[in-house]
C-alpha positions in Angstrom: -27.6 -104.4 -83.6 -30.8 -102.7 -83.7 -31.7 -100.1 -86.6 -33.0 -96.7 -86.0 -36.4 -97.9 -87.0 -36.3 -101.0 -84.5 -35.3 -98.7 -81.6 -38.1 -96.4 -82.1 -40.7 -99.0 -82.4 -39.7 -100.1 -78.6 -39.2 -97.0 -77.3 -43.0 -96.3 -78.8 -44.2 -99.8 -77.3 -42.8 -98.9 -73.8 -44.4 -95.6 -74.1 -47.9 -97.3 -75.0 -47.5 -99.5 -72.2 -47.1 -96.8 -69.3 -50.0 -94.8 -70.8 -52.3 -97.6 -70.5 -50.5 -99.4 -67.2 -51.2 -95.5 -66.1 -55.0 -95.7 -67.0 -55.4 -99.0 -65.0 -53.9 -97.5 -61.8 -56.0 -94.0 -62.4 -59.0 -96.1 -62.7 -58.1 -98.2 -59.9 -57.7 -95.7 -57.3 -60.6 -93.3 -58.6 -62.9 -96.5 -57.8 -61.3 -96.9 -54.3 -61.6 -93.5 -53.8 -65.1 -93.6 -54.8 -65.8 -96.8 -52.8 -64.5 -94.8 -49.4 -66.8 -93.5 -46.4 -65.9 -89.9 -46.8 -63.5 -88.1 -44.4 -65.3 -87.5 -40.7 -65.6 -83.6 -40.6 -63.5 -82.1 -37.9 -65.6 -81.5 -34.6 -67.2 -78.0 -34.4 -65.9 -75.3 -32.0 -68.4 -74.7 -29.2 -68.8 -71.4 -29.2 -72.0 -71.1 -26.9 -73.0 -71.8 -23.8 -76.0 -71.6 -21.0 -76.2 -70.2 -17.5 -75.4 -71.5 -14.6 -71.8 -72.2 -15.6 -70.7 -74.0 -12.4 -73.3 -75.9 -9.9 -74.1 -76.6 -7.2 -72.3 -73.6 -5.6 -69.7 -70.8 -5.9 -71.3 -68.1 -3.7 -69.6 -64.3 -3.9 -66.8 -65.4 -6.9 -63.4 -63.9 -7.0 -61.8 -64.6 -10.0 -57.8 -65.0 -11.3 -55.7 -66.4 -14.1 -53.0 -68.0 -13.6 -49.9 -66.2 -15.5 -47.8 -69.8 -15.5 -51.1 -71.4 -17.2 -54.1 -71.1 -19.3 -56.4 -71.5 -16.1 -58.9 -69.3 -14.5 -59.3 -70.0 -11.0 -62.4 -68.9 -9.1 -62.7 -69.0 -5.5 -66.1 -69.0 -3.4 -67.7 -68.6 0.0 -67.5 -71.5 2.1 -70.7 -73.7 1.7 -72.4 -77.5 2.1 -72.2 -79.4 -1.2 -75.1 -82.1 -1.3 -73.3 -83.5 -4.1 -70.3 -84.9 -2.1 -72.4 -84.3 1.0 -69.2 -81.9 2.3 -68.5 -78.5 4.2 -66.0 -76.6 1.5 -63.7 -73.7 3.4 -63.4 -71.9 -0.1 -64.1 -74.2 -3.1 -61.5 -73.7 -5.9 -62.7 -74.4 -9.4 -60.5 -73.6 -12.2 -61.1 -73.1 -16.3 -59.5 -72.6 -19.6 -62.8 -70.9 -21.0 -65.0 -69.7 -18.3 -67.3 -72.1 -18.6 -66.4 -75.2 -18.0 -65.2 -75.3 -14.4 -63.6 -78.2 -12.9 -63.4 -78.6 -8.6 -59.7 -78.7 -7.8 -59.3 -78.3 -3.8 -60.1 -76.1 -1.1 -58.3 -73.1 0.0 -58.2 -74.1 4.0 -58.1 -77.5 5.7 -58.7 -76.1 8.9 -60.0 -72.5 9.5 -58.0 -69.8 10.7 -57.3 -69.5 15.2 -57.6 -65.8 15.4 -61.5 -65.6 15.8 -63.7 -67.9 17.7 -66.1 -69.1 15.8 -67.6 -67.7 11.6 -67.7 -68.7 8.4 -64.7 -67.6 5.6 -66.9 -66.0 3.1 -66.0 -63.7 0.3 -62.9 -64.3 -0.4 -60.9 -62.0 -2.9 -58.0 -63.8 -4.2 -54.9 -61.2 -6.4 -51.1 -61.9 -7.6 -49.0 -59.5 -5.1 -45.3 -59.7 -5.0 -45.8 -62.9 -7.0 -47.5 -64.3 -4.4 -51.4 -65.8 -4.3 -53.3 -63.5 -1.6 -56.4 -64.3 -0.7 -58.0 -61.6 1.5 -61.7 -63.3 3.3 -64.1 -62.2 5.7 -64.3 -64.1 9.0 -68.1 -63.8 10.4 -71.3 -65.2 11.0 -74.9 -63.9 10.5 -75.5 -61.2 12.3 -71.9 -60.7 14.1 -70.8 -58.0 16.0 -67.6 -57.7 15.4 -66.5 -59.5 12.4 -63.2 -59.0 10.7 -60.5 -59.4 7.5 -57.8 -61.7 7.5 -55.3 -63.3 4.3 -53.9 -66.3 3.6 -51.1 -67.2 1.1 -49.8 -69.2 -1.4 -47.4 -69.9 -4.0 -50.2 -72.1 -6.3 -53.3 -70.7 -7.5 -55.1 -74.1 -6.0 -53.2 -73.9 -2.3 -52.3 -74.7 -0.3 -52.9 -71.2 1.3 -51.5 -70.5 4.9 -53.0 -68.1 7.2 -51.0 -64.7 7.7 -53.5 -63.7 10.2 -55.8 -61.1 11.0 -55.9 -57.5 8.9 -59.1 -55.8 10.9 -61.9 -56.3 12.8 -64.8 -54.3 12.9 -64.0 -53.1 16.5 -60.8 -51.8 15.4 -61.3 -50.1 12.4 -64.5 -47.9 13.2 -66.4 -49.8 10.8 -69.3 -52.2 11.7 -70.2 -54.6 9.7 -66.3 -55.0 8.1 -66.2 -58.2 5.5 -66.6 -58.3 1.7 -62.7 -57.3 0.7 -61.8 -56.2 -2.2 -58.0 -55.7 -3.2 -57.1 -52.8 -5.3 -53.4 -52.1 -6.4 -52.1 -48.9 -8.4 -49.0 -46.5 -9.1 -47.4 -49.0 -6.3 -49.5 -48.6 -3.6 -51.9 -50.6 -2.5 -55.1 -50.8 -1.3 -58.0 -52.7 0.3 -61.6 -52.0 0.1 -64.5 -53.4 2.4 -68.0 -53.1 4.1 -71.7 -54.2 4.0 -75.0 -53.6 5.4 -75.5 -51.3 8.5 -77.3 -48.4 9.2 -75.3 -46.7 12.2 -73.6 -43.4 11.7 -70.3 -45.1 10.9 -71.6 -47.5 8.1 -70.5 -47.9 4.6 -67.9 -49.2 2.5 -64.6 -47.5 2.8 -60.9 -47.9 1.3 -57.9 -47.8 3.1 -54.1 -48.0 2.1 -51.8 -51.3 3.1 -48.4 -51.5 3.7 -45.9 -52.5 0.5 -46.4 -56.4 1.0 -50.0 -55.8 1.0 -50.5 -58.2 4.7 -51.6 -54.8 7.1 -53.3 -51.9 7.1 -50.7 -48.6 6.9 -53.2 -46.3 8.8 -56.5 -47.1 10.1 -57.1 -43.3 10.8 -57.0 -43.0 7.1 -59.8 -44.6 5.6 -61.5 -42.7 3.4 -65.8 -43.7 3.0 -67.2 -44.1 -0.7 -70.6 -45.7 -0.8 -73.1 -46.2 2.2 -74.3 -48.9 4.5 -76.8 -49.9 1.4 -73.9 -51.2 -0.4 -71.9 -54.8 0.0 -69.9 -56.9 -2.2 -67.7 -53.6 -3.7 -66.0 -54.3 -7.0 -64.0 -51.8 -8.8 -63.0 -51.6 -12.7 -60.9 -49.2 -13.9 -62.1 -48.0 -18.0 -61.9 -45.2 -20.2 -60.4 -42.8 -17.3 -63.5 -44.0 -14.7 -63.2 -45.7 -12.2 -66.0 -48.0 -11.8 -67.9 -49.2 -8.1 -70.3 -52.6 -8.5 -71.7 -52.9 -5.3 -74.6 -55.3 -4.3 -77.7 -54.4 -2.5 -80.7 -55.8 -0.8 -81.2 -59.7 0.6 -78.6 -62.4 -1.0 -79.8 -65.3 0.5 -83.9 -66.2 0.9 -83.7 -68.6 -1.8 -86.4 -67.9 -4.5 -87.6 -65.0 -3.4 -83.6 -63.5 -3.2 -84.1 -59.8 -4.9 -80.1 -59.3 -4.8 -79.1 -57.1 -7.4 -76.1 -54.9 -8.6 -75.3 -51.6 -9.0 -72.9 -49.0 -10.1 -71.6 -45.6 -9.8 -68.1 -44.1 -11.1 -65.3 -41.5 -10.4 -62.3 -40.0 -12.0 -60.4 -40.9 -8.8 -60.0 -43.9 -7.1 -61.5 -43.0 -3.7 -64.1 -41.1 -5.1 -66.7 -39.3 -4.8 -68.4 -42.0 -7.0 -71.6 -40.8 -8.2 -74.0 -42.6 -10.2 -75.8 -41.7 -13.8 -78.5 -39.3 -11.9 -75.3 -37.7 -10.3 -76.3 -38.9 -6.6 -73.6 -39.5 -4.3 -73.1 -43.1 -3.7 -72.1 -42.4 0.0 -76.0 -41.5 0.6 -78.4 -44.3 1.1 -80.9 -45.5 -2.0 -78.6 -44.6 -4.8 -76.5 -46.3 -7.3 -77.1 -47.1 -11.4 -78.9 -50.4 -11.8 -76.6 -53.0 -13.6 -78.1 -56.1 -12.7 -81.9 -57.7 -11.2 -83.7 -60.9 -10.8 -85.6 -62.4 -13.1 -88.2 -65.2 -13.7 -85.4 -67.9 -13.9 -82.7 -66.1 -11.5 -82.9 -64.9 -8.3 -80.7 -63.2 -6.3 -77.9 -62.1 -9.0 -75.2 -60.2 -7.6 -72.2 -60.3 -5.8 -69.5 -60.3 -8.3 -66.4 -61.3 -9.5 -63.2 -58.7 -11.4 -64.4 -58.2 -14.7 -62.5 -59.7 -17.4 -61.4 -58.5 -20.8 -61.4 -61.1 -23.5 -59.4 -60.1 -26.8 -62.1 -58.8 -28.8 -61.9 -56.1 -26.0 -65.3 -57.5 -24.5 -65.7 -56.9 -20.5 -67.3 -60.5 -18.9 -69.2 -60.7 -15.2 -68.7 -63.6 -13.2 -71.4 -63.3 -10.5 -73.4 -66.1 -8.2 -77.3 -66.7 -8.7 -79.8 -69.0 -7.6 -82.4 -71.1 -10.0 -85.3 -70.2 -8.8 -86.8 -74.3 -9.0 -84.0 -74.9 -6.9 -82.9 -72.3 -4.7 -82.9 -74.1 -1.8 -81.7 -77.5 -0.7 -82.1 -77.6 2.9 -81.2 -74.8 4.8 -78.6 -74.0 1.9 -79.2 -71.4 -0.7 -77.9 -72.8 -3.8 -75.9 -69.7 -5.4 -74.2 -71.0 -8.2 -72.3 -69.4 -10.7 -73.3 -67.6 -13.8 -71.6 -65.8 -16.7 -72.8 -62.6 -18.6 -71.0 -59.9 -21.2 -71.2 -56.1 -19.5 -73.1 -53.6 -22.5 -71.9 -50.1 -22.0 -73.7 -47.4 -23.3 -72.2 -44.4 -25.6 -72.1 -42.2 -22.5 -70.1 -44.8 -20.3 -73.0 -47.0 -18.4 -72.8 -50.8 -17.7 -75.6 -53.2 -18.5 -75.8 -57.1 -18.5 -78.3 -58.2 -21.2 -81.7 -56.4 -20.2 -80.5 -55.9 -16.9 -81.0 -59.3 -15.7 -78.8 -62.7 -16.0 -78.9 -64.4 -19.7 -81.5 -67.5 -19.6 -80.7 -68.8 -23.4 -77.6 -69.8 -25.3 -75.1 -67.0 -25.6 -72.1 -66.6 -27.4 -68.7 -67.7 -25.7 -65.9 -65.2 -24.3 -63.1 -65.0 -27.1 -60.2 -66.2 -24.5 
């Protein structure tokens, strides 16, 4: 049997020998560890980006987001792609970010039977009765009598159904009638429409629809809130004000396009909208400027619903041309762009300098 004195002389030997079996293995994997490539960094967030944001075209954007998905999907006027060398009846493009859109499908395969012969442009797509509407203009350049119709889906991408025919221009007292605009509050509903024409029953006017938002209620009710100046109306509700965007002047000549946007605001939704000099918007050559042309752009205008991101930061989707190339063909090459709204300390929008961003600019917090 081992004394007291042996036994501690082992114990103190197996002691010695993890210290320094210790050491080895420190050493060991300090000079692996030295020896290593370092870690890759993680990749960067992109948090910038550069107009256009979708090419070649996504002329007079509405815009939605899916509540089932992270997706933005934006809908535009039908138009030739010389990139797939194609006719789209309403191009669908959807996005988690804003700004980088991907083609899914078109709205229509076939276009709707209840007019002869036009192009669907403008559509206005909105979640009503937890349905996919998608009020469009039916017209061609320079029609007499062009009208409103809706289609319908279950999916944000389609396929969308025709339900028909809402108005034409010959029955609604109102030349000129495309460019709708859907507008829901306190339960009713409402559609909004009109563009260029300087007869005595111009304009853009508002009118009430029935509960599942497919007809008019009364046509002898419309109610007129900007003049025959004014296309492309777009209302956003902020701070008590309601806000009108409405485009003016020639979309489509390519390069030398002097579309622009403008604005004017009431404390009731069918007005009288006013704009910062306190002109009525109902009388010709009035309206806030918001948005111009610029040495890179042309033709900015025609926009989308504003969105909100979380920092609580309004966002313009709206369809302009590069001015090196604004044409291919006979087909104006509107694509779309992406700009943050400034508003002033007495309640003004602005994008940027009052034209469309040329340079890197920061992201939309989503």
């Amino acid at each position: 049997m081992m004394n007291s004195k042996q036994r501690f002389i082992g114990l103190s030997w197996r002691l010695y020998g993890m210290i320094v079996l210790s050491g080895i293995l420190l050493s060991c994997t300090k000079a692996k560890s030295q020896n290593e490539p370092p870690a890759p960094e993680p990749p960067k967030k992109v948090t910038e980006y550069r107009n256009p944001v979708f090419t070649p075209i996504l002329a007079d954007p509405t815009v939605v987001k899916d509540p089932g998905s992270d997706y933005y999907y934006a809908y535009g006027t039908e138009d030739f792609w010389h990139t797939d060398n194609k006719n789209h009846l309403v191009a669908i493009v959807r996005s988690k970010d804003l700004i980088n859109w991907t083609y899914v499908s078109d709205a229509f395969t076939a276009k709707p039977s209840w007019k002869s012969a036009g192009g669907i442009w403008a559509p206005d797509v909105v979640i009503v009765n937890g349905k996919y509407h998608l009020y469009y203009s039916y017209s061609t350049w320079g029609d007499a009598n062009p009208g409103v119709g809706l289609a319908i889906s279950s999916y944000p991408a389609g396929p969308f159904i025709d339900a028909g025919k809402l108005l034409l221009s010959s029955e609604i007292g109102v030349p000129n009638s495309i460019d709708p605009f859907y507008y829901e509050e306190s339960g009713k509903k409402y559609l909004f429409w009109g563009s260029y024409n300087s007869s005595a029953t111009q304009g853009t006017y508002g009118v009430e629809l029935t509960e599942d938002g497919r007809r008019v209620k009364d046509p002898a009710q419309k109610v007129k809130i900007a003049a025959g100046d004014f296309e492309a109306v777009n209302l956003f509700k902020k701070d008590g004000y309601y806000y009108f965007f409405g485009s003016k002047n020639n979309c489509c000549d390519g390069a030398a396009s002097v579309y622009q946007v403008r604005v004017g605001r009431s404390q009731n939704l069918m007005g009288p909208y006013v704009d910062k000099a306190g002109k009525a918007l109902t009388e010709r050559g009035n309206g806030t400027l918001v948005l111009q042309r610029n040495q890179k752009f042309s033709g900015p205008g025609h926009n989308a619903r504003l969105i909100t991101d979380k920092k609580n930061q309004d966002w313009m989707l709206y369809h302009a041309m590069d001015v090196d190339r604004a044409m291919i063909g006979t087909v104006n090459q509107r694509a779309l762009l992406l700009d943050k709204i400034n508003w002033s300390a007495d309640g003004w929008p602005i994008v940027n300098d009052g034209t469309p961003s040329t340079g890197k600019m920061l992201m939309p917090e989503l």
